[in-house]
Each structure stands twice: as structure tokens, then as C-alpha cells.
C-alpha positions in Angstrom: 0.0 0.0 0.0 1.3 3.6 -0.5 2.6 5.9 2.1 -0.4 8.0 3.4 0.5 11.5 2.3 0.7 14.2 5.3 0.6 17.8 5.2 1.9 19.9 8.2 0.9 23.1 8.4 3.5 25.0 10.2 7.6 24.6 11.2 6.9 25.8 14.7 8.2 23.2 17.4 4.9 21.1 17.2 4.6 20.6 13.6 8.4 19.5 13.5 7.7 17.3 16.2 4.9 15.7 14.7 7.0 15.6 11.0 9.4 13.8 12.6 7.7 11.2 14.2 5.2 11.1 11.1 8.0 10.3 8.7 9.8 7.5 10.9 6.4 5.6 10.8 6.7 5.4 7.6 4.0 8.6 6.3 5.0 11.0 3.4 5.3 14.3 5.4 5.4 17.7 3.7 5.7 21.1 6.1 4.5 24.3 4.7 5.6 27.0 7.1 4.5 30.8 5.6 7.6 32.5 6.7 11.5 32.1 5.3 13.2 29.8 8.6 11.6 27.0 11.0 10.9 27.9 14.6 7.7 30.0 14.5 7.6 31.7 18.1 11.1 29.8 18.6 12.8 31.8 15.9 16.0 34.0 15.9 17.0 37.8 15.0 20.6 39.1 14.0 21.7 43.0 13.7 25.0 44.4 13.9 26.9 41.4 15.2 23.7 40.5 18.0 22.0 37.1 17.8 18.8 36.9 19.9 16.2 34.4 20.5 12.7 35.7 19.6 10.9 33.6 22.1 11.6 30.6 24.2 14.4 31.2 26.6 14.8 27.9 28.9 14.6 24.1 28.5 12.9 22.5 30.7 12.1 18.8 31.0 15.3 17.8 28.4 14.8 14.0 28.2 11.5 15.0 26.2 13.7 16.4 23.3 16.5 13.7 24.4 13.3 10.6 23.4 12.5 12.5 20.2 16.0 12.7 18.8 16.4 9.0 19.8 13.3 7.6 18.0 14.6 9.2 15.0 17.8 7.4 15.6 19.9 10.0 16.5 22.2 11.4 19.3 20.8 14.3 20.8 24.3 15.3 21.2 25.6 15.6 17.7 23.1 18.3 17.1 22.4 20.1 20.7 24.4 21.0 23.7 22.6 21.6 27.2 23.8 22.6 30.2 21.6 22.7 33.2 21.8 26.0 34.8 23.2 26.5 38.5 21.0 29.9 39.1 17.7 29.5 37.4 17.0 33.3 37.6 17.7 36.3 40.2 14.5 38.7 41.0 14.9 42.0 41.8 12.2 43.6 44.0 11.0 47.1 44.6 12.2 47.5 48.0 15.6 46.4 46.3 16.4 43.2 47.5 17.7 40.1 45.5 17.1 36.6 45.8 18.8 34.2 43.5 16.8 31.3 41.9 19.2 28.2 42.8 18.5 25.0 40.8 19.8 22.9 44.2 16.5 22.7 46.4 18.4 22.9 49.2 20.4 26.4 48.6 17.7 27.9 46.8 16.0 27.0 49.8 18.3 28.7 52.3 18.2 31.8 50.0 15.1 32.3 50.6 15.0 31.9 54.4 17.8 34.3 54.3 16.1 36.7 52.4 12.7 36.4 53.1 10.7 35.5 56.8 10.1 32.3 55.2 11.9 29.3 56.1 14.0 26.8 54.1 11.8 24.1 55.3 8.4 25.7 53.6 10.6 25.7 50.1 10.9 21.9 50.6 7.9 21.2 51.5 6.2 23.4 49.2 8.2 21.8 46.0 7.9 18.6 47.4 4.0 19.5 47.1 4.5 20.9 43.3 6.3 17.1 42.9 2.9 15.1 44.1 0.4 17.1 41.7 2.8 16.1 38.8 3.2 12.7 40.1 -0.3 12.3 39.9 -1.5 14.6 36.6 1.9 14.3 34.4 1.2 10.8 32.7 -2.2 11.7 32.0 -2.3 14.9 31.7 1.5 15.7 29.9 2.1 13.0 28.1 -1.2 11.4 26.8 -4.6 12.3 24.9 -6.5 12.2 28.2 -9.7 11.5 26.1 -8.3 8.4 25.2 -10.1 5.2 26.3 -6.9 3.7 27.1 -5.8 6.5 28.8 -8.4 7.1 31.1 -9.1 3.7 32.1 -6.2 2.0 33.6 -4.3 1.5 36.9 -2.5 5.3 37.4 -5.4 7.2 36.1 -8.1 5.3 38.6 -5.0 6.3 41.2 -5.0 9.8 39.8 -9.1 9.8 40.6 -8.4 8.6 43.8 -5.9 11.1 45.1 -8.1 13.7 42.5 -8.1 16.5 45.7 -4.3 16.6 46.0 -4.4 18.2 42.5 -5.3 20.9 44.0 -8.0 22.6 41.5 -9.8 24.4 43.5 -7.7 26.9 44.7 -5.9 29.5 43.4 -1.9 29.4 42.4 -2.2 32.7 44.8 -4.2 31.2 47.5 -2.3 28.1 47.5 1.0 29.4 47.5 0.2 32.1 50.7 -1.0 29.0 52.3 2.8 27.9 52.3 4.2 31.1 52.7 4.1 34.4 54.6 6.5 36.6 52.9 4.9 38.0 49.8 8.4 37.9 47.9 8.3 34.2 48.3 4.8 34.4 47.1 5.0 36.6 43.9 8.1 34.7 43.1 6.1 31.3 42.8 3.1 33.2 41.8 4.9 34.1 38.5 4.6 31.0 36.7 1.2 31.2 36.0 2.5 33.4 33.3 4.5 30.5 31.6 1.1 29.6 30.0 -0.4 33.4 29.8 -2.5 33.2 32.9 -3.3 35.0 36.1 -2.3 33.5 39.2 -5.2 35.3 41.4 -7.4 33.5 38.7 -5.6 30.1 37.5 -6.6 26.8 39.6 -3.3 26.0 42.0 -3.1 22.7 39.8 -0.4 24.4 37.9 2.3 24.8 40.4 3.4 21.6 38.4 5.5 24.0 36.8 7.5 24.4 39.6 8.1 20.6 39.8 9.1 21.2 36.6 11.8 23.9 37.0 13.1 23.2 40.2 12.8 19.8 41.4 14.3 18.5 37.6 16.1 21.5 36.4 16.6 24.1 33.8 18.9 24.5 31.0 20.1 26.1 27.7 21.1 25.5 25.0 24.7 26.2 23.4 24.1 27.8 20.9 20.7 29.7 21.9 17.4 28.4 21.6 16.9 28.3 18.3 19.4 25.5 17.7 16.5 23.3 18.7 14.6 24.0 15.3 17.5 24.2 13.3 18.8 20.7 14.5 15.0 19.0 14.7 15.2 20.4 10.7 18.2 19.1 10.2 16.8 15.6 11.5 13.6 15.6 9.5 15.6 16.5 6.2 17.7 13.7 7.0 14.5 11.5 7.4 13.3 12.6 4.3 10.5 15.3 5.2 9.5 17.9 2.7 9.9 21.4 3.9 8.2 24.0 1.7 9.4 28.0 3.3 7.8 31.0 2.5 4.6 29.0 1.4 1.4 30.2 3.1 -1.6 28.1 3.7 -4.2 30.0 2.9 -7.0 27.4 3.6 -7.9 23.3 4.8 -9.7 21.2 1.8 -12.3 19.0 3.2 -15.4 16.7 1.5 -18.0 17.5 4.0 -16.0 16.3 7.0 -13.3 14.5 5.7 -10.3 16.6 5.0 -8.6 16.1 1.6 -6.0 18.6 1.5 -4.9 22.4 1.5 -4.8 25.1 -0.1 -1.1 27.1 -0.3 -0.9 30.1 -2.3 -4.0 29.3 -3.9 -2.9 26.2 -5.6 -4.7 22.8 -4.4 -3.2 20.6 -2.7 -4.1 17.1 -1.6 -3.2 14.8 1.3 -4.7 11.9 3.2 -3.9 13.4 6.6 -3.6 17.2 7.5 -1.9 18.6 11.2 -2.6 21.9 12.1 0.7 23.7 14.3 -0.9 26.7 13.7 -3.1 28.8 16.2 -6.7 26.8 16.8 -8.8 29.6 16.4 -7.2 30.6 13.2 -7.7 26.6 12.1 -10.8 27.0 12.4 -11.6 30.9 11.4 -9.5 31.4 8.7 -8.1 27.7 7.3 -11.5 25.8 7.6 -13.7 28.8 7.6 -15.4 27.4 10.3 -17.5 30.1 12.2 -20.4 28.6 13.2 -19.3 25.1 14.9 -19.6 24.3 19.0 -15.8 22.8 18.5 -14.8 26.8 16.7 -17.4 29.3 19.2 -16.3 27.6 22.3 -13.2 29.5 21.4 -14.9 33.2 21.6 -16.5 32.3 25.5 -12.8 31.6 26.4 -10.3 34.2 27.6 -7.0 34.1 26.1 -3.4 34.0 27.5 -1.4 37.4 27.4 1.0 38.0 24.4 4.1 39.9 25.0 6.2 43.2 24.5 9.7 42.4 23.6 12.7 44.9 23.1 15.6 43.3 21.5 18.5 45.3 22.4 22.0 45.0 21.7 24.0 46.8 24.9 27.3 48.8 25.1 28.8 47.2 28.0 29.2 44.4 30.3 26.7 43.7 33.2 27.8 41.3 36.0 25.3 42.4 38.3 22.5 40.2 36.1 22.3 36.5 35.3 21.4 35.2 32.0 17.8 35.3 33.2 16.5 37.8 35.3 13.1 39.4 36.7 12.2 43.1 38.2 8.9 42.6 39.8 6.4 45.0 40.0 5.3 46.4 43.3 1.0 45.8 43.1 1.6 41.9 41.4 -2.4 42.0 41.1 -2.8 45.5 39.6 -0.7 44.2 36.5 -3.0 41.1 36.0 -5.8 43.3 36.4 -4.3 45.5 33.3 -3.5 43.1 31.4 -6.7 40.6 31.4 -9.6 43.0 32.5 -8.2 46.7 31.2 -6.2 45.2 28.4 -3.8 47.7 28.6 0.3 47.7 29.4 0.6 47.8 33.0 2.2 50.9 34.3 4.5 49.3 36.4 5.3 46.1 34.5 7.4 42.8 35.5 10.4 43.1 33.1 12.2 39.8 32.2 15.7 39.9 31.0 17.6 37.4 28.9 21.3 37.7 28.4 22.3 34.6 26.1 25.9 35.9 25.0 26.5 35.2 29.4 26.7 31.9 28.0 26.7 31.9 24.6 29.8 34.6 23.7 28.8 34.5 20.4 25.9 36.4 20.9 27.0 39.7 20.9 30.4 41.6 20.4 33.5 42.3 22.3 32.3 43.9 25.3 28.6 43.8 24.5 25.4 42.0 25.6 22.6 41.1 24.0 19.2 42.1 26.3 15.8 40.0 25.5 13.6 42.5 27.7 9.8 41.0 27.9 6.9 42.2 29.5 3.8 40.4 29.4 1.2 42.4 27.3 -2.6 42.0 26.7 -3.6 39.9 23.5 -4.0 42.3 20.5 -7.7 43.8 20.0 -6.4 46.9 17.9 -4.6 49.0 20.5 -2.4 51.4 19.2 0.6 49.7 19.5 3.1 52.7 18.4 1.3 54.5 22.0 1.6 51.3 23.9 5.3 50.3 22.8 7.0 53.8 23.6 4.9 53.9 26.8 6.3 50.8 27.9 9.9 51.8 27.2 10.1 54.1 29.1 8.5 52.5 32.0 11.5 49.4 31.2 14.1 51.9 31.2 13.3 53.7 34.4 13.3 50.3 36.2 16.0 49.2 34.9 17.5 52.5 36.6 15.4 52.4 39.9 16.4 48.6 40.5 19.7 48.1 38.6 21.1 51.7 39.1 22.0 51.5 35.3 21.0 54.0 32.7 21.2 51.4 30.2 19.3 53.8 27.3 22.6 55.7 25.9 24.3 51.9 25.3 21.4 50.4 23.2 23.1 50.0 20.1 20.6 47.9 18.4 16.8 47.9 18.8 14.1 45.3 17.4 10.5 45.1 18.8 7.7 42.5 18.6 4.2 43.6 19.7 1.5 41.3 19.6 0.4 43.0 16.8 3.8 41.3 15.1 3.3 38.2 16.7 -0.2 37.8 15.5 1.1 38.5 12.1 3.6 36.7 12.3 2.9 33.4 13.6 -1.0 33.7 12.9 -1.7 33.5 17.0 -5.1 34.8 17.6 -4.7 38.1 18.8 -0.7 37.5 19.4 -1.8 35.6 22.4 1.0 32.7 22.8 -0.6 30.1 24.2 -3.9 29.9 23.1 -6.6 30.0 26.0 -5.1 31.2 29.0 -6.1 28.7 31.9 -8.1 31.4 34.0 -10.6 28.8 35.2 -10.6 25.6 36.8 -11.9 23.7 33.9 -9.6 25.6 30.7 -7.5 22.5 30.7 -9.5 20.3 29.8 -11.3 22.6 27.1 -8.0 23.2 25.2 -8.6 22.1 21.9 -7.9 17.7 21.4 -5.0 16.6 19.5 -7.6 15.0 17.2 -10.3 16.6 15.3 -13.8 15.4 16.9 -15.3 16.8 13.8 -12.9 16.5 11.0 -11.8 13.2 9.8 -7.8 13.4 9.2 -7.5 16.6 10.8 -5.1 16.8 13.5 -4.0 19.5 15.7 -0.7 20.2 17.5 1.7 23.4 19.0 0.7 25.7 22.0 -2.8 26.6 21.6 -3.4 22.6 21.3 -3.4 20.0 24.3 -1.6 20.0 26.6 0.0 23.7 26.7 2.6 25.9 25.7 6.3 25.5 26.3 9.0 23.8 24.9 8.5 20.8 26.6 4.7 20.4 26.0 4.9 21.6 22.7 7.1 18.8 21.7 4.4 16.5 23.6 1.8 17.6 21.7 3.4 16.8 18.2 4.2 13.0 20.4 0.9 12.9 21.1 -0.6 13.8 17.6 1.8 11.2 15.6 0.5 8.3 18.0 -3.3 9.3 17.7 -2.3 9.3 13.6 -0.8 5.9 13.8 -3.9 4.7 15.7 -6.3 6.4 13.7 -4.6 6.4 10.1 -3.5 2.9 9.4 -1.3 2.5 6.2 
């Protein structure tokens, strides 16, 4: 019988993911990403000598990309380099102390007693806490379609129902996290991953302190040569497997007999395949590929909130800093204030959480003699036609005088270089629904399990994978998904 013919719309993580996988089960895989490079919110800017990542800045959970390089055959470490990272982060915070991120529990732990009126004991305990909700949610939650059959009826998911109150859902990250806490340092600290899935800790069910698990208890790294010599290297791979990569080619639409599809449309030429997976945003899947409108599986989509998008200033810096780590925060004083701007007001905050991300600290590289390269984010509402000229030179300034408040460095006279995304840019460029990064934010108890399925409930052959797709954004889970999606294929769409 002949290969089943797959189309992959999209060269983000996902969709490479999913190529790769595809193609070593033996399917015909062609990728049609619209812009010139791989990557999509993983990609990579250079301007006078300054390399930055546009997106993704840690690796978390490596053994995920170390099982995807081996299934293809390979050795994760002819292509990539990691290094797990010894500080994690260091936050500033307005009253101008410091507390250093350690990936060792233990130190990380007396850090914070010795910075904080918490005590290294509540660290452990608390982590050790994070560790249990991902014992009990990661298999079925992370790594499987939980609306399998075989996934929700076996021996760890009945023990997953059992222990179904320890997962925490109906409480808040905020609520949870001052229930182990007293000093609100400690607690904006941990409250702050909520936004490494767009969402609002005072709102988002305390089920996703996973992510600490995640970052602390098994580590974070980089990558050698940035970031974006993950896409580059799963490229690599698939071209070596064979996979068809098609740049600069825009699908324009999804080709479907009633409610099978048959194909796409790219650049207005037809196109047809037995299987089709989506990497790109969901709502735009349906909106704009399938021209889907009217569907339950398409509206459920406009009752949801979505995550935040971001403000990013690339900027290449005069100098050296030793006084910052490659990743660094500057919290904002009122930590509920800025969610309430950015989800309710939809506007930039006027005291924003800056993030900065050095990659030349370990990537030399990166930048020049004597220069750094700064990736400064703040989170940003999703794009609903602000006027982002207003909002972007707003925020600057607002960056730059916390930079000089907390840092005590005037940093504006050194910026060499400057490049800006907006989520007007992100939206444009990566077709994310309003520039929002991950999809639906997960604002409510139950927005986990409405993220859209990995397969298509409605569409025969139509899969889905990528951040807005189960189970999240992130490096880690965005490489699940396209896992997850090329075993539901082989299940599904037998040669």
C-alpha cells in the first residue's frame, strides 16, 4: 500500500515534532511553514553582530527532546548541547532586594530563608508539594490524549481519581502558594509561573504549580548555541528522514469533503493529502483555514479568555553587566494590579514585570567584544487593535526607568541595536489569535480540559498540534503535543 500523504501546516516546534515522528512511521510528510526559517515563536534575529532568541528562553524537562532525537535514531548530542543552569533566575524587587533562583532545592531553599521571613523548610515542602500534583497529573495529563479510552481507564489514572483532591484545582496558584508562605516575595516569586502559560495566578486553579516541579525539582537549561538551535537541529533531522519542507509558502486554507479533509490550499494552488496537522493557532484553524465560524468545537473559542501576548525589546547593549544572570526578573510592586491591566483593562501595565535574557553570558557568540545582547519581555494583553506605536514607547520608558530604579543602570545611551515585537507582530507573524502565545489562558478551573484535542472530533484526518493545542505551551509540552498527535495518527490512520 502507498505511504499516506501528510501535510503539516506550520515549522513551529509542534509541527516539527509531529513531521518527525510522522516520517519515521513510515508517512510521506510535507511542512509548509509561511515564513523564510523554521521555529515559529522559537525563531532567531541578528543585527550588527547581535544574535537573539525571539521567544523561548529555557529548557525545561530535556529528556522529552532527548526521546525525540532517539526515536529518530539519532544522538541528541551531535546536534544540541545543554547545560543545566546552577542559578535559574535572580529577581529584583522594589524595595531592592535580591534573591537568587538556585537549581539545588536545598540552597535555593536557604536563600530564601535568608532573604525572606520564610523558612527553608516551607521551600521543601512546598516543592515537594509541586512534585505530588505532577506525580499524579503528568502521565495523564502531559504525556497522553486524556480522552483516550486507554488513557483514562487503567491503573495510574483510577489512582490519579483517587488522590483527584491533592491536584489541587480548586484553589488558586495565589491562594495556595500564601498558604505555604508568609512573605509576599516568596509568594510573587512562585506566583509568576502562572504566566508560563499566559494566565493569572489570582485566577488560574493552583493545579499548575506543576511548573515548579518542573523547573526546580528536575532542572533548567540552555542551550549552546541559543534556543533556536532546537529548530534548526530537529530540521536538520527531519531533512535527513526525508521530510519535505516547503518555506515561504502560506496556507491559505484546509480542503475538506464534507468532513473528511482532503488537503490544502497554499498560495492558492490545491493541494491534496490523506492526513492534515494543524501547528498553527486553533482559532485561526478554524476561522480562517476551515472557515469554520459557526461550529460548537470553533465558538467555544470566543466564550474563552485568552493568554497574554508579549512586549519584547531586543537590544544590543554597550557594555558588560555582572550584576544580572542570563535570566533575570524586576517585579512589579501591586503583582495583582498588573494582571488586572493586562486581562480586565487590556492595557500595558504601568509598572510592568520586566524579564531579561542575556544569552551571550553563555553563549559569547551572541553579541560583540564587550557587549550583551538584552531580550527585555513584558507580558502584554492579547491584540484587540490597541495602538501599538502608543503602547510600545509607553512601555519603554516605563522598562528603562526600572532598569534605573532597581539596577542603578541607565542602560538607554548603550542600546546599540533595537528590534521590537508587539503582539500586533506576533499575530502577524505566527498567525496566534490576537498575538496571544498560548492559546486560551487557563483562567478557570476547567480551561485545561477545554484546550482544543489533538484530534479533530469533527474532521476526519485533521489533527492538531503546537501551544494553543493540548496539553499547553512551552518547549516541553509543545514537543508533547506533536508526540501525542503522531501516535493518535498511527492509531487512527493505518497504512
Amino acid at each position: 500500500m502507498a505511504e499516506k500523504k501528510v501535510a503539516v501546516i506550520g515549522a513551529g516546534l509542534g509541527g516539527l515534532a509531529a513531521a518527525i515522528r510522522l516520517r519515521v512511521m513510515g508517512y510521506k510528510v510535507s511542512v509548509y511553514e509561511k515564513n523564510q526559517e523554521p521555529g515559529g515563536k522559537a525563531s532567531e534575529i541578528y543585527d550588527c553582530g547581535f544574535r537573539f532568541d525571539t521567544g523561548p528562553s529555557l529548557v525545561t524537562m530535556p529528556f522529552v527532546l532527548e526521546e525525540l532525537f532517539k526515536f529518530a535514531g539519532e544522538k541528541i548530542e551531535n546536534f544540541i548541547t545543554l547545560k543545566k543552569l546552577d542559578k535559574l533566575c535572580r529577581y529584583f524587587y522594589p524595595d531592592g532586594s535580591v534573591i537568587d533562583a538556585y537549581s539545588d532545592v536545598q540552597k535555593f531553599a536557604s536563600e530564601i530563608e535568608k532573604n525572606t521571613t520564610d523558612s527553608a523548610g516551607s521551600v521543601v515542602a512546598y516543592l515537594d508539594y509541586c512534585r505530588t500534583i505532577y506525580n499524579l497529573s503528568g502521565e495523564l495529563f502531559l504525556f497522553k490524549s486524556f480522552t483516550e479510552f486507554s488513557s483514562i481507564f487503567n491503573a495510574k489514572a483510577f489512582y490519579t481519581l483517587l488522590n483527584i483532591l491533592k491536584l489541587d484545582t480548586h484553589r488558586t496558584m495565589h491562594r495556595a502558594n500564601s498558604s505555604f508562605f508568609n512573605d509576599g516575595k516568596t509568594i510573587q516569586l512562585f506566583d509568576r509561573y502562572a504566566t508560563y502559560n499566559g494566565s493569572n495566578p489570582f485566577k488560574a486553579p493552583a493545579t499548575l504549580n506543576i511548573i515548579q516541579h518542573v523547573e526546580y525539582n528536575m532542572g533548567g537549561y540552555v542551550s549552546s548555541g541559543g534556543i533556536y538551535s532546537i529548530p534548526k537541529a530537529l530540521t536538520a533531522v527531519a531533512e535527513n528522514k526525508g521530510v519535505e519542507f516547503n518555506f515561504n509558502s502560506e496556507v491559505n486554507g484546509i480542503i475538506r469533503n464534507g468532513n473528511r479533509v482532503t488537503g490544502i490550499r497554499v498560495d492558492g494552488s490545491e493541494k491534496l493529502y490523506d492526513i492534515v496537522v494543524s501547528n498553527s493557532d486553533v482559532k485561526n484553524t478554524y476561522n480562517n483555514l476551515l472557515k469554520d465560524n459557526n461550529s460548537r468545537a470553533s465558538k467555544k473559542y470566543d466564550d474563552l479568555e485568552m493568554s497574554t501576548s508579549a512586549l519584547v525589546f531586543y537590544w544590543g547593549i554597550k557594555g558588560n553587566y555582572p550584576g544580572l544572570e542570563i535570566h533575570n526578573i524586576l517585579f512589579s510592586e501591586d503583582y495583582r494590579k498588573e494582571f488586572s491591566d493586562l486581562f480586565d483593562a487590556k492595557i500595558i501595565p504601568e509598572d510592568p514585570t520586566v524579564y531579561i535574557y542575556i544569552s551571550s553570558k553563555f553563549n559569547g557568540s551572541d553579541a560583540p567584544e564587550n557587549c550583551e545582547n538584552w531580550f527585555v519581555m513584558i507580558n502584554a494583553p492579547r491584540n484587540i487593535n490597541q495602538n501599538w506605536n502608543y503602547e510600545t514607547e509607553k512601555a519603554r520608558k516605563h522598562i528603562l526607568r526600572k532598569i534605573k530604579n532597581l539596577l542603578s543602570i541607565d542602560v538607554e545611551a548603550d542600546i546599540i541595536t533595537e528590534n521590537i515585537l508587539t503582539p500586533e507582530i506576533l499575530e502577524k507573524k505566527t498567525s496566534s489569535t490576537g498575538g496571544s502565545i498560548y492559546g486560551i489562558s487557563s483562567n478557570t478551573r476547567l480551561a485545561a480540559f477545554l484546550r482544543q484535542r489533538n484530534r479533530s472530533g469533527k474532521y476526519k484526518g485533521l489533527y492538531f498540534t503546537g501551544g494553543s493545542a493540548h496539553p499547553g505551551g512551552g518547549i516541553p509540552l509543545v514537543l508533547l503535543s506533536g508526540k501525542i498527535t503522531a501516535d493518535l495518527i498511527k492509531k487512527y490512520e493505518m497504512n
